[in-house]
N, C-alpha and C positions, 0 to 999 in steps of 0.2 A: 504494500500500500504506500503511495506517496502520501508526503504529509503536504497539508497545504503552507504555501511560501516556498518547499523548497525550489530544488533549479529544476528538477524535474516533473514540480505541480505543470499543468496545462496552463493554467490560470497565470504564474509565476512567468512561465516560457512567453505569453502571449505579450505580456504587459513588456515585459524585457525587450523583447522583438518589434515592439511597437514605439517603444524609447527610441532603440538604438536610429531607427528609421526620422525617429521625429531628431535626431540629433543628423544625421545623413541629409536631413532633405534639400535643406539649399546646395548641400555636391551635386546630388543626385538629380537635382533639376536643369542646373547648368552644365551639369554632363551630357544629359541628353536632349535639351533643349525642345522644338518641337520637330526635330528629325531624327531623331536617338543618332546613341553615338554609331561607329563604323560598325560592332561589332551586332550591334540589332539591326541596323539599318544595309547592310551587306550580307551578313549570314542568318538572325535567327528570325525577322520579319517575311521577308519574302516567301521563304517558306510558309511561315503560321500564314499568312494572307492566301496565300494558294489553296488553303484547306479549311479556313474560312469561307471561301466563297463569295459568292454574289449575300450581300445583307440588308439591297434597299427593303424596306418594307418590315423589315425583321427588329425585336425588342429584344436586343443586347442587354447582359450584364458583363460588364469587366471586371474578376476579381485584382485586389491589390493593384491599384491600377498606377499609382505612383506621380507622373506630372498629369498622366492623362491624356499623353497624347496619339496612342491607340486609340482611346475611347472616339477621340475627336477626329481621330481620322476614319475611323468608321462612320460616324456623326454626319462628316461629309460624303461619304458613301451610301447614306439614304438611312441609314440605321437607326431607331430610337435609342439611345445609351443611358442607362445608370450604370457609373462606375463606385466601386467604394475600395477604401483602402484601413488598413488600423490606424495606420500615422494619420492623426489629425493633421501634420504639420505638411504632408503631401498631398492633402486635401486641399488647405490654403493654397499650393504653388499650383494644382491644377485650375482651382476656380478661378487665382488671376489670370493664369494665362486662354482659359474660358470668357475669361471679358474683355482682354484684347481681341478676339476674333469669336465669338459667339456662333458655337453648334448648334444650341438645344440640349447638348450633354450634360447630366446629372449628377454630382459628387456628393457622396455619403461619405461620413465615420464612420467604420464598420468593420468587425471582425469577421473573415469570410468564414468560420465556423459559428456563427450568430447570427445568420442573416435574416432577424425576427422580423425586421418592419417588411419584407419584401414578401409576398402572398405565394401561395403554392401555386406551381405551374404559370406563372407571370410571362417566361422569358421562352426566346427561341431558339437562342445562345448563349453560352456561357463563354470566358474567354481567359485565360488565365498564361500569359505569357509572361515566361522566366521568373515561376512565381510562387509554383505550389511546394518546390523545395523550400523555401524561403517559411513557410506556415506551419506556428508551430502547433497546430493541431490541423495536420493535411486531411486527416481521414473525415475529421468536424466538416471539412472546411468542403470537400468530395460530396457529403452525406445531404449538406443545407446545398447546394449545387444541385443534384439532384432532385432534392424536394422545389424550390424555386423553377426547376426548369419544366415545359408543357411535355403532356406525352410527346415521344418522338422529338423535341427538345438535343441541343447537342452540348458538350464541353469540348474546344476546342483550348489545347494546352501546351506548351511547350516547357521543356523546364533542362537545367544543367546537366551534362550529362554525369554520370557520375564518378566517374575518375577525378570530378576536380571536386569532388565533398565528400572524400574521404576521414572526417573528424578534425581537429584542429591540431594535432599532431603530426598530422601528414598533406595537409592541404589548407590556405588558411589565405582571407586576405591580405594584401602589404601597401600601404600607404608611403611612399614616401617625399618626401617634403623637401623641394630646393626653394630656394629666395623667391622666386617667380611664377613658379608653379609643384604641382602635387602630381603626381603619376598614383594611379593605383590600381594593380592586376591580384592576379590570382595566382600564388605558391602554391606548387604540386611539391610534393617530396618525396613521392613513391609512385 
């Protein structure tokens, strides 16, 4: 049994996970701006887009959506969108950059393993790119995804592979910091 508060409560994981993101979010805004950086916008978009489909007409939800600018590029692709993310604070950099250029697209607070205000069977898609690794209650997060989506409803998902989240032992962020700028990739060590 985990007790509650440890590192391994759900509850403890989520809140942690949703810190670190609200402490991230102005990088992680201006990194990917509204065209993501090379490495979504070259290798893992094109693909998720191709298997996505055609989505005029269709009520998208984007889990973890982060600045939002999937949501809104769907948005512009005819889609109705509500996106939500845990980070309040990546909610604030979606909506402003929402009111620079106005979709129609939706930002919620929201735990995708919580997704109590949203109605069963609401949505026609689900969307969760490079993201459900990242949730620390994925199966929660899978289960309310499901319930939320209509019969015959899709989850369309992309996520790391997993040679590079081998624990933090052997795989692990690196930040590092010159006078002018920050680089930050991804250490493999195994």
């Amino acid at each position: 049994m985990t007790r509650q508060g440890s590192p391994e409560d759900p509850e403890t994981r989520r809140r942690s996970d949703s810190e670190m993101w609200d402490r991230m979010a102005a990088w992680w805004d201006e990194k990917q701006g509204e065209d993501g950086d090379r490495w979504h916008r070259l290798l893992i978009e094109p693909s998720l887009e191709r298997v996505i489909g055609e989505v005029n007409g269709l009520h998208v939800l984007e889990v973890a959506c982060g600045n939002g600018r999937l949501a809104r590029r769907l948005a512009r692709r005819g889609a109705s969108v509500i996106a939500v993310d845990a980070s309040g604070a990546m909610i604030l950099h979606a909506r402003e950059r929402e009111a620079e250029t106005p979709t129609g697209t939706e930002y919620r607070v929201a735990d995708a393993a919580l997704l109590d205000a949203l109605a069963d069977g609401s949505f026609d898609l689900a969307v969760a790119g490079m993201a459900l690794m990242d949730i620390a209650d994925a199966e929660g997060a899978l289960r309310e995804v499901g319930r939320v989506l209509r019969v015959g409803g899709r989850l369309v998902a992309s996520m790391i592979h997993p040679c590079f989240d081998t624990g933090e032992e052997n795989s692990c962020w690196v930040a590092e910091r010159y006078p002018y700028e920050t680089r930050v990739f991804r250490k493999v060590g195994r």
